[in-house]
C-alpha positions as CSV (number, residue, x, y, z in Angstrom):
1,X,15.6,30.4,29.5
2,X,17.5,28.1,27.5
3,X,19.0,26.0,30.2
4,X,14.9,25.5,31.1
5,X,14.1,25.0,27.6
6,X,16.8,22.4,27.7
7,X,16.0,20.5,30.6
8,X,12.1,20.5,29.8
9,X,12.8,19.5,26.2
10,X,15.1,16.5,27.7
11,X,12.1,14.4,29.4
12,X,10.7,13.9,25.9
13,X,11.1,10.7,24.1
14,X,11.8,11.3,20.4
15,X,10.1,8.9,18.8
16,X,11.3,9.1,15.1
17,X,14.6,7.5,16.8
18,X,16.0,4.7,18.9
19,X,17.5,7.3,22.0
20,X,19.2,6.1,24.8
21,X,17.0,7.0,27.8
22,X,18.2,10.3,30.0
23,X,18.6,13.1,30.3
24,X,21.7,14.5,27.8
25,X,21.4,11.6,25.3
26,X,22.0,13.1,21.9
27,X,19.0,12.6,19.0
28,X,20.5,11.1,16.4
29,X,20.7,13.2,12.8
30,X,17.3,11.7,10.7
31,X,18.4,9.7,7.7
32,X,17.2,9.6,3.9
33,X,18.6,6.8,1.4
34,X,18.9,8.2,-1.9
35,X,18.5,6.2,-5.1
36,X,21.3,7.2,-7.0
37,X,19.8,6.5,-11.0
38,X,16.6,7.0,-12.3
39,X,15.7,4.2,-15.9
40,X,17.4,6.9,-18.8
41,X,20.5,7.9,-16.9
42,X,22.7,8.2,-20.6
43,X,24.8,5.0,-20.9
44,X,27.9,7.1,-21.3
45,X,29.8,5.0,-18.6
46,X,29.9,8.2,-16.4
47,X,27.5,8.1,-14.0
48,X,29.6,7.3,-11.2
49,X,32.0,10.7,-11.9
50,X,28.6,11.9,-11.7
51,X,27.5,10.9,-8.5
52,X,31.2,11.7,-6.7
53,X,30.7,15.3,-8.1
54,X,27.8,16.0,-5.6
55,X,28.4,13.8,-3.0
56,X,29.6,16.1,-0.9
57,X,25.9,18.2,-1.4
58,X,24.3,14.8,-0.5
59,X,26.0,14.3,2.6
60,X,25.2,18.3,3.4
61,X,21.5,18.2,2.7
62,X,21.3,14.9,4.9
63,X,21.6,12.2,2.7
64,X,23.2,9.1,4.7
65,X,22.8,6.2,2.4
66,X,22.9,5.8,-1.2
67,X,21.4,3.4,-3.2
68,X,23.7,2.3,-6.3
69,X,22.7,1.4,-9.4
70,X,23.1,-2.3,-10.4
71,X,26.7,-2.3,-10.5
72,X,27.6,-5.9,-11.9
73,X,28.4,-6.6,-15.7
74,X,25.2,-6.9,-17.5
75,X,24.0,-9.0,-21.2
76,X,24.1,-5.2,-22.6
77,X,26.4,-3.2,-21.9
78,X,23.7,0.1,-22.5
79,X,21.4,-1.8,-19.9
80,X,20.7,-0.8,-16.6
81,X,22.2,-4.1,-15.2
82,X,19.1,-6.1,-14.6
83,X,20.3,-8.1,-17.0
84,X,23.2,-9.5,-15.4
85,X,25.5,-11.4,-16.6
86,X,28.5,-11.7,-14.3
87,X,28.7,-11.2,-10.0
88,X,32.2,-11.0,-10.4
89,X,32.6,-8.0,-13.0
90,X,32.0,-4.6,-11.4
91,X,33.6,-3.1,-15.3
92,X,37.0,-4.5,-14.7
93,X,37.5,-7.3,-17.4
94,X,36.9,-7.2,-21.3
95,X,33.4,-9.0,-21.3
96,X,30.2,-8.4,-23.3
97,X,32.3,-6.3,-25.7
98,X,33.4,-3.9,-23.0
99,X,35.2,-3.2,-20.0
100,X,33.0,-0.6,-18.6
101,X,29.4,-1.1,-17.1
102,X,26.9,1.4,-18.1
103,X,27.6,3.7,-15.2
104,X,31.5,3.4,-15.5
105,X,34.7,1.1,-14.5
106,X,35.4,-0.6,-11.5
107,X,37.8,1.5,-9.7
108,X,35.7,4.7,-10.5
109,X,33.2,2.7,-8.1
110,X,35.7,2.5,-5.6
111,X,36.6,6.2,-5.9
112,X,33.3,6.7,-5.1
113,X,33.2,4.3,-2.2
114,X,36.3,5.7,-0.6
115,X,34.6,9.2,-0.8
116,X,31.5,8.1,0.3
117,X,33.1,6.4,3.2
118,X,35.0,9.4,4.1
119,X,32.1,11.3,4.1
120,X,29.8,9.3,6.1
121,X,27.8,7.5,3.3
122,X,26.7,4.0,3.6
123,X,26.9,2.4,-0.2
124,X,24.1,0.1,-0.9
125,X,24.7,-2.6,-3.2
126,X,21.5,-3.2,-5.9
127,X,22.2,-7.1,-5.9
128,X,20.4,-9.1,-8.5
129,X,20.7,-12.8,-7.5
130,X,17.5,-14.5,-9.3
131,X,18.8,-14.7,-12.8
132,X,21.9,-14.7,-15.4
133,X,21.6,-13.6,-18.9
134,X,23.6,-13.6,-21.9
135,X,25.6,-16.7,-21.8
136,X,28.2,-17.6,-23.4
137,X,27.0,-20.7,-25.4
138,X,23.9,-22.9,-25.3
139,X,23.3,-26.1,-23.8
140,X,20.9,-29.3,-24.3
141,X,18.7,-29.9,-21.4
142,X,15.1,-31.1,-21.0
143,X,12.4,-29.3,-20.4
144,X,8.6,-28.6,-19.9
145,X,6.6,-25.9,-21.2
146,X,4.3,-24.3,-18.3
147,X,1.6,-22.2,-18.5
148,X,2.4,-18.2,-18.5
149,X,-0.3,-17.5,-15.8
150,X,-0.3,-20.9,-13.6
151,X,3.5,-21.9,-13.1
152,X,2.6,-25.4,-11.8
153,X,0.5,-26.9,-14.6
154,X,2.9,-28.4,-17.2
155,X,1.8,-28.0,-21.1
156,X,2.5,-30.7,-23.3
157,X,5.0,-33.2,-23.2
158,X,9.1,-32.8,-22.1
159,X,11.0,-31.8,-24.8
160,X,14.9,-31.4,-25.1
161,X,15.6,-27.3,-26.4
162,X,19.0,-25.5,-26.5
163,X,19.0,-23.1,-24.0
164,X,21.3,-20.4,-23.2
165,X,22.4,-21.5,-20.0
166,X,26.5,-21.8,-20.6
167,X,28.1,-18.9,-18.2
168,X,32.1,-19.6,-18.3
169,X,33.6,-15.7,-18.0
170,X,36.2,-15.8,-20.5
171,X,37.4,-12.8,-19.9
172,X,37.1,-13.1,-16.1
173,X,38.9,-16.7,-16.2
174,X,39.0,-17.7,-12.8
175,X,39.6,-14.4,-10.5
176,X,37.9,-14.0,-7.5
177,X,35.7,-17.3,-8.2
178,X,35.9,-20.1,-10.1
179,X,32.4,-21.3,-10.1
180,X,31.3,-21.6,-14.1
181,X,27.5,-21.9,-14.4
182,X,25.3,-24.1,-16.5
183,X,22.1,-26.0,-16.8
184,X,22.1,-28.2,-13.9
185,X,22.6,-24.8,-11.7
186,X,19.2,-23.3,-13.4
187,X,15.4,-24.4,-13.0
188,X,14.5,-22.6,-16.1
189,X,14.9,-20.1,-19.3
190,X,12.1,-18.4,-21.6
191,X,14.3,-19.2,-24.4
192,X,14.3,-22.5,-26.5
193,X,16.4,-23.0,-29.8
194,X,17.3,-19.0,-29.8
195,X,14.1,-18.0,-29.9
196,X,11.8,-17.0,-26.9
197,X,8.9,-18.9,-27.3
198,X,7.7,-19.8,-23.7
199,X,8.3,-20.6,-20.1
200,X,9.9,-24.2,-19.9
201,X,11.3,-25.7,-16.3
202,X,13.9,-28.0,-16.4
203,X,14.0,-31.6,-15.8
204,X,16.2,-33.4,-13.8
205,X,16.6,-35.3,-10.7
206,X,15.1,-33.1,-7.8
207,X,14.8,-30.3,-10.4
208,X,11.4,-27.8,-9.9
209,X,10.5,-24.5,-9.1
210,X,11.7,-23.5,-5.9
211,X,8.8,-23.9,-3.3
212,X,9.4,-21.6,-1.1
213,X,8.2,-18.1,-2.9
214,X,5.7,-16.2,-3.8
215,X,2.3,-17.9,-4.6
216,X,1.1,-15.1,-7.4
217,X,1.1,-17.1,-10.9
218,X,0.6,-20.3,-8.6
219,X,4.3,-20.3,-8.2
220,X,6.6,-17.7,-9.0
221,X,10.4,-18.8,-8.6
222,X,10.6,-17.6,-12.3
223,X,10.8,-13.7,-13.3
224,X,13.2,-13.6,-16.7
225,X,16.4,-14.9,-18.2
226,X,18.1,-18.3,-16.7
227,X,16.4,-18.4,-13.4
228,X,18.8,-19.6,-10.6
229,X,18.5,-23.0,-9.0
230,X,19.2,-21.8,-5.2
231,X,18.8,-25.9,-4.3
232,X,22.3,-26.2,-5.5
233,X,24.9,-26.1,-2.6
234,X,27.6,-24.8,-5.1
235,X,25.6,-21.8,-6.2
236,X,24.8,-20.7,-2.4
237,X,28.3,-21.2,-1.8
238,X,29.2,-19.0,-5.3
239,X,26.4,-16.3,-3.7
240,X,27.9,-16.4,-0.6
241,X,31.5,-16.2,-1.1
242,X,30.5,-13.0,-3.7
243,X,28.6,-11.6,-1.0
244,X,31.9,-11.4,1.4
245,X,33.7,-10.3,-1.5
246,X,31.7,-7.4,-2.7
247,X,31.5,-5.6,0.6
248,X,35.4,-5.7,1.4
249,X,36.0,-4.5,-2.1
250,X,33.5,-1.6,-1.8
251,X,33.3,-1.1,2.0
252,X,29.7,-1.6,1.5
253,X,26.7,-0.5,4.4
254,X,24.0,-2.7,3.0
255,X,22.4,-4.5,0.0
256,X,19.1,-4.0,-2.4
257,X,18.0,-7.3,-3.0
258,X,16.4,-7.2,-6.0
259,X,12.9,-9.3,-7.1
260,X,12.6,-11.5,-3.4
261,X,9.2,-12.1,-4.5
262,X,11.3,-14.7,-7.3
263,X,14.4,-16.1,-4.8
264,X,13.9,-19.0,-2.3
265,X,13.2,-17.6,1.2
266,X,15.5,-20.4,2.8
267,X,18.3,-19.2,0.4
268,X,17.7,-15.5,1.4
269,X,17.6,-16.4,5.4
270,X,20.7,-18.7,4.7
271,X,22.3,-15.5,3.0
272,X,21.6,-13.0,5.3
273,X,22.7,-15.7,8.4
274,X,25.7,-16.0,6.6
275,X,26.5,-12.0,5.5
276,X,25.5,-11.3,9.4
277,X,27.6,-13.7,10.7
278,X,31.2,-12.5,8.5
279,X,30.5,-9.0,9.3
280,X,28.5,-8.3,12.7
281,X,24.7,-8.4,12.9
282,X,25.0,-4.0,13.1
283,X,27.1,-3.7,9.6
284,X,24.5,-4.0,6.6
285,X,20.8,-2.4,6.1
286,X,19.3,-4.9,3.9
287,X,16.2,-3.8,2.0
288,X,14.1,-6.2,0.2
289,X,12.0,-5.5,-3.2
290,X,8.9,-7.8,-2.7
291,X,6.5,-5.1,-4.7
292,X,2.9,-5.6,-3.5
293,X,0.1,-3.6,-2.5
294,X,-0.8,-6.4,-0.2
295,X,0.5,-5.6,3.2
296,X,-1.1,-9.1,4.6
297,X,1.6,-10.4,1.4
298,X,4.2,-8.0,2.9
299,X,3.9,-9.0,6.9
300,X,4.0,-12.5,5.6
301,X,7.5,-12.5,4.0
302,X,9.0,-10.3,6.9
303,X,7.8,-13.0,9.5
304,X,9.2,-15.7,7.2
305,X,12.8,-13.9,6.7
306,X,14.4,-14.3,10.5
307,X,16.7,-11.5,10.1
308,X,16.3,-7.5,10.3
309,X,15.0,-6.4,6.6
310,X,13.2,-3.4,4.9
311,X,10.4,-3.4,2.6
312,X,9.2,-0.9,0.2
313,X,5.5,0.7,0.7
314,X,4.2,0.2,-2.6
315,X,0.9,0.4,-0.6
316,X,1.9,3.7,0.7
317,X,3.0,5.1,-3.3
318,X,-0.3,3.8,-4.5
319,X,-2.5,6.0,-2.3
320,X,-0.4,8.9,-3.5
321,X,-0.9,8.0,-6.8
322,X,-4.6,7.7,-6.4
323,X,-4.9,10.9,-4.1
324,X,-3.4,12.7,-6.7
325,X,-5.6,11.9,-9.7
326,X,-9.1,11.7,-7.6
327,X,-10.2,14.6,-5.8
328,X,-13.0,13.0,-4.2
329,X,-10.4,11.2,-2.1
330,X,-10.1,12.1,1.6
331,X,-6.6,13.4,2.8
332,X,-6.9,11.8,6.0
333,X,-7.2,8.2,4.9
334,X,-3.3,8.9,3.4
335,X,-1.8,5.8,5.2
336,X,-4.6,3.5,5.0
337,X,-3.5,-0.1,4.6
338,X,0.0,0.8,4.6
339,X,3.2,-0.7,5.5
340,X,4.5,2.1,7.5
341,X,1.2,2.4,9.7
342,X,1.7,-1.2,11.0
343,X,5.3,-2.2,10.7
344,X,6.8,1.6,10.8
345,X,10.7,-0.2,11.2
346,X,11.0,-2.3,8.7
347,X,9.0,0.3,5.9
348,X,11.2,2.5,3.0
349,X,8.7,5.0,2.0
350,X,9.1,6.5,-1.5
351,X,7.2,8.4,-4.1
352,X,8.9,7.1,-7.6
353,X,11.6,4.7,-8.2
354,X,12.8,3.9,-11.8
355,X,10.4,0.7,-11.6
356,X,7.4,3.1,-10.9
357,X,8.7,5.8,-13.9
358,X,6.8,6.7,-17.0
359,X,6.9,3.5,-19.4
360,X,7.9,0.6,-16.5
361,X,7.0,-1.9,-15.2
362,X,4.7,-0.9,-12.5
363,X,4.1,2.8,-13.8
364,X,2.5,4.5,-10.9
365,X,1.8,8.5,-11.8
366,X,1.9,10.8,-8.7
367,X,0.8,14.2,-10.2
368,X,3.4,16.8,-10.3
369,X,1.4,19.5,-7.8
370,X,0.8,16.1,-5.3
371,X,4.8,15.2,-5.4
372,X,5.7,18.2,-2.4
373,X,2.6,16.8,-0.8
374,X,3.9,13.0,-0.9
375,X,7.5,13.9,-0.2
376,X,6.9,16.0,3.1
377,X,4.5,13.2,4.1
378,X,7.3,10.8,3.9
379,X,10.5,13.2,4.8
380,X,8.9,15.1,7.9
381,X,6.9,12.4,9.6
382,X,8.6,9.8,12.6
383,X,7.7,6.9,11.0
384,X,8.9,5.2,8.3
385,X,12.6,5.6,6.1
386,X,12.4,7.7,3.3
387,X,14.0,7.2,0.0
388,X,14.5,9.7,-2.5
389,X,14.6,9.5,-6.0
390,X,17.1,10.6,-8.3
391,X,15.2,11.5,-11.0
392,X,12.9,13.7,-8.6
393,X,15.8,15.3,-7.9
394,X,17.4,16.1,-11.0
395,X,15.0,15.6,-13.4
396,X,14.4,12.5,-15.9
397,X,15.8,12.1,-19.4
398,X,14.7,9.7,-22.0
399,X,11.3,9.4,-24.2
400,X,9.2,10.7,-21.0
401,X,11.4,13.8,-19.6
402,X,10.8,16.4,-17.1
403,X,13.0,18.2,-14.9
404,X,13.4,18.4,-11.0
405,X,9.9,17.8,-9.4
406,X,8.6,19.8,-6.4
407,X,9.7,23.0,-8.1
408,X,13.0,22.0,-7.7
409,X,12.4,22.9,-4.0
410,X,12.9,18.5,-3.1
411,X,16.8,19.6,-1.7
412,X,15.1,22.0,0.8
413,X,12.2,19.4,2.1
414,X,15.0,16.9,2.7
415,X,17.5,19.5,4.6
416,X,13.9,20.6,6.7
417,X,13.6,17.0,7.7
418,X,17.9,16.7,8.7
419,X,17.5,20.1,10.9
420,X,14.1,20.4,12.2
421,X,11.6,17.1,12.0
422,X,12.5,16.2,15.6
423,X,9.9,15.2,18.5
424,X,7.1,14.2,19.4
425,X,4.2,13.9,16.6
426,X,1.0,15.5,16.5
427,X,-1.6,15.0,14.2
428,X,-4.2,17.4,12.7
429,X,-5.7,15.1,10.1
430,X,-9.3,16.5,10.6
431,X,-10.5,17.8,7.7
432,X,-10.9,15.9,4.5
433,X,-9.1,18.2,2.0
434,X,-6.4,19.5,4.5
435,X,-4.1,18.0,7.3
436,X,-1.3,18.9,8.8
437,X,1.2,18.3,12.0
438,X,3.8,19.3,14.2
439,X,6.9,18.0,15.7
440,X,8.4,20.0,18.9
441,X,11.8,19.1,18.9
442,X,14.3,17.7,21.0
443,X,16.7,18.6,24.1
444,X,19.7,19.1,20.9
445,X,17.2,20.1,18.1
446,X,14.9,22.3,19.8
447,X,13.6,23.8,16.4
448,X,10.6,21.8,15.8
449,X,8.4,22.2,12.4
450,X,5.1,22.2,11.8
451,X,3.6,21.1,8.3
452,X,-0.1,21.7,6.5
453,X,-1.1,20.7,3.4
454,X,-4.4,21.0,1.3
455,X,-5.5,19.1,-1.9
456,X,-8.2,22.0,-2.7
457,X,-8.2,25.0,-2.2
458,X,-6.3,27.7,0.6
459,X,-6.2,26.7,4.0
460,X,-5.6,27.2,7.2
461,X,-4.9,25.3,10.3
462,X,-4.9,26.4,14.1
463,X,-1.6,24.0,15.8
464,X,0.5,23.5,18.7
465,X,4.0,23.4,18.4
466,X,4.2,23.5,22.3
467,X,4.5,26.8,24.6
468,X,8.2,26.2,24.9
469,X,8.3,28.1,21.3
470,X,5.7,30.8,22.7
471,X,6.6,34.0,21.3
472,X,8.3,32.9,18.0
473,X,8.2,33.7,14.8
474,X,7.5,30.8,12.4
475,X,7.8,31.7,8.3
476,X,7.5,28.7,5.5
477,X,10.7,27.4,4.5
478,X,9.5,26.3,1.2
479,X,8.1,30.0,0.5
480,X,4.8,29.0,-0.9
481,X,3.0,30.8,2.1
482,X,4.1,34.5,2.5
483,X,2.5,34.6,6.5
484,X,4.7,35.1,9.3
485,X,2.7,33.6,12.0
486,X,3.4,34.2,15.7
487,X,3.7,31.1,18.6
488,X,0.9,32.3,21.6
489,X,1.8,32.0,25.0
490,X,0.0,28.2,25.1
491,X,2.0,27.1,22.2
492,X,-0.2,27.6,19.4
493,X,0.1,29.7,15.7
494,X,-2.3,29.1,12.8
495,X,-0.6,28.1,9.8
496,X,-1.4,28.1,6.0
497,X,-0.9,27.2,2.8
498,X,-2.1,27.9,-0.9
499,X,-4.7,25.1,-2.8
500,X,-2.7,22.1,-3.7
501,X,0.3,22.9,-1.9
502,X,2.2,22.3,1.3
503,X,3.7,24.7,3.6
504,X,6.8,23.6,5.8
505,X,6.8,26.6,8.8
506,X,10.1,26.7,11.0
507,X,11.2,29.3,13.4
508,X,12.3,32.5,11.5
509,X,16.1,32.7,12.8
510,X,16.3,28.8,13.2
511,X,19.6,27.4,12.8
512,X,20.6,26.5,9.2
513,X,18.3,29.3,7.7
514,X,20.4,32.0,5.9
515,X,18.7,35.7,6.2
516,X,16.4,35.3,3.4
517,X,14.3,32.3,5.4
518,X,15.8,29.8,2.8
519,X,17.3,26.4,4.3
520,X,21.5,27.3,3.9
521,X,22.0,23.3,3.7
522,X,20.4,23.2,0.5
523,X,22.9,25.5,-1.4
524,X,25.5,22.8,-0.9
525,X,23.6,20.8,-3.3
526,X,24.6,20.9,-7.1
527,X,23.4,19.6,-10.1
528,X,25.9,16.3,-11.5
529,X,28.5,17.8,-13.3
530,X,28.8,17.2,-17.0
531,X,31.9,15.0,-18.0
């Protein structure tokens, strides 16, 4: 019976993955990038102990890529590094009044890389490239006031200001790159005689916005801070030569580029070319953040970048949001004008970032009961590559705390989706208020899953998981339906779940599930440790 289950189960093409055609090819293991912070991470300097204390847990429950926090010295040494000040400083030199970045020092962040690296963990590298902040001194330059909401109409006359646009890096000096920065290699600041009083672009010989980004605010080459000039050759050159640099120190696997919607489109295409063409065109997974619910504004920018990128589905995380606070809202519509129903390869799904958290920037609520809803829609599904949010997983600290979401039960829908979300996909989205569907495995990860969700009341859901299970005892992972339901001869069980809930069902002696039903993967995950 199993050499048959075997050699029926390898004429299936899984689709969730690129598999070499025939008939033993192995399915690759499903991936899920992590973000490794969440906004009120404590600025204690020891986040990155943190993070090597449960990597090991990570790479267990099927973590394969972490997202780092913005590793670079930053204007405030408490700040999340958004503010950056200096490429060059990963907490290694006496700058800013410190040593240390918020998360920790330098060669704690290699620790963590070697680890990583020796388990199997790609590092991804949050790189903020549109702006510099807190400068060293200010310089004269002139400028023009523009108007806050329309970037291309100039207000009032050019003026000269002091602007705080003088980047030398004492305490840097000249290691790893000489490059100093200062007006001529900026198009603009919101800060004029130590005060922020406006938006002003600089004047100069071929100085003005960059052209070639995003159109919202008629032109939006400036987001905050000194905005970088990307027309000058010898701060490409500076971006570039960091670029090579920070991926042999760290080993890295691929780069967040922070605010694309902000950075010159020719500069980006130049940079990937260039990070492509040092390391291999397979080395880096290179993940944009152009945050839109405009997926015509999304498809855009990924035909205009030449190079393989990822984009985030805000789309995607706004229909959970509003699905989660409007009950009048049909289930089935979930992916409706989304990224990941048209461009399914190049879309990161997610369900909160630290952009997204209470008080940010774009604050987008997904209610608590809707979270193990959202998450199994982006963990158990072919399409689309999920990321995972730290503070989901280990709760959020600050003015707007809460602890682990999903009933703490987010560690068991990720290991569900590294052990058992193999296969071909079929749908049941056919009632407005519950959905579900079923993968049925593969030749090497026969165990298949089958998922049903309701955002009313009880339900159930008659479903084929195909008549190669036939006979089988399926049981919910996720305990929230006590049914054991048994596979008929044709391939078909009918599953439940209580009101605003999901139910992840699995064969009942599937491999990784310990005696008591529970997911054994998950157990490997711990809590940070407390330094």
């Amino acid at each position: 019976m199993k050499a048959l289950l075997r050699r029926l189960l390898a004429k299936r093409s899984d689709q969730n993955n690129d598999v070499v055609s025939g008939p033993q090819a192995s399915t690759p293991r499903n991936g899920c990038l992590l973000q490794s912070f969440e906004w009120h991470v404590p600025a204690d300097q020891k986040h990155y102990k943190r993070l090597a204390s449960t990597l090991n847990g990570y790479k267990a429950i099927g973590i394969d890529n972490v997202w780092l926090p913005p590793a670079c010295k930053a204007a405030d040494l408490k700040g999340n590094g958004y503010d950056i000040y200096d490429l060059y400083d990963l907490g290694e030199f006496h700058q800013r009044e410190g040593v240390a970045t918020k998360w920790g020092t330098k060669d704690e962040l290699k620790q963590l890389s070697t680890q990583a690296r020796e388990l199997g963990i790609g590092m991804i590298f949050d790189a903020v490239l549109n702006h510099r902040s807190g400068a060293d001194y200010m310089e004269k330059c002139m400028a023009i006031e523009v108007d806050d909401k329309d970037r291309t109409k100039e207000v009032g006359k050019p003026i000269e200001i002091d602007a705080w646009v003088g980047f030398d890096f004492p305490g840097r000096g000249n290691k790893y790159s000489s490059q100093k920065y200062h007006s001529k290699h900026f198009s603009g600041t919101d800060t004029a005689n130590g005060k922020k009083t406006a938006i002003y672009k600089f004047l100069g010989q071929n100085k003005n916005w960059a052209q070639d980004v995003d159109h919202e605010k008629g032109n939006f080459d400036y987001l905050m801070f000194a905005d970088v000039d990307y027309s000058q050759k010898e701060v490409r050159e500076d971006v570039k030569n960091w670029g090579e640099w920070v991926t042999n120190e760290l080993s890295l696997s691929g780069f967040r580029i922070d605010a694309v919607k902000h950075i010159s489109r020719g500069f980006l295409n130049e940079w990937f070319g260039h990070m492509n063409a040092k390391f291999g065109a397979d080395r880096f997974f290179f993940l944009c953040e152009h945050w839109t619910q405009s997926v015509p504004r999304l498809l855009e920018f990924l035909d205009q970048i030449k190079h393989r990128i990822s984009l985030y589905d805000a789309s995607l995380l706004h229909n959970f949001s509003e699905m989660s606070s409007d009950e009048k809202l049909d289930l089935r519509a979930i992916f409706n004008n989304t990224l990941v129903s048209v461009r399914p390869h190049n879309a990161v799904t997610l369900v909160m970032n630290h952009d997204t958290q209470a008080g940010q920037t774009e604050h987008k609520p997904v209610a608590d009961w809707f979270k193990p809803l959202a998450y199994a829609l982006i963990l158990l599904r072919q399409d689309g590559y999920p990321c995972v949010f730290y503070g989901d997983l280990h709760g959020i600290e600050g003015p707007w705390p809460q602890g682990p979401s999903c009933k703490g039960k987010l560690a068991d829908l990720i290991a569900a989706r590294t052990l058992y979300a193999y296969g071909s996909q079929k749908d049941y989205f056919d009632t407005a208020d519950c959905i579900g569907w079923t993968r049925d495995g593969t030749w090497d990860r026969p165990d298949g899953v089958a998922v049903i969700m309701s955002k009313s009341k009880p339900s159930r859901k008659q479903m084929s998981v195909g008549a190669l299970h036939a006979g089988e005892i399926w049981t919910d992972v996720l305990n929230n339906s006590q049914e054991e339901v048994k596979i008929d001869r044709n391939g078909f069980g009918v599953f439940s779940c209580p009101g605003q809930a999901v139910s992840v069902f699995v064969k009942k002696n599937a491999a990784g599930r310990d005696g008591t039903g529970k997911i054994s993967l998950r157990s490997a995950l711990c809590h940070p440790q407390t330094f």
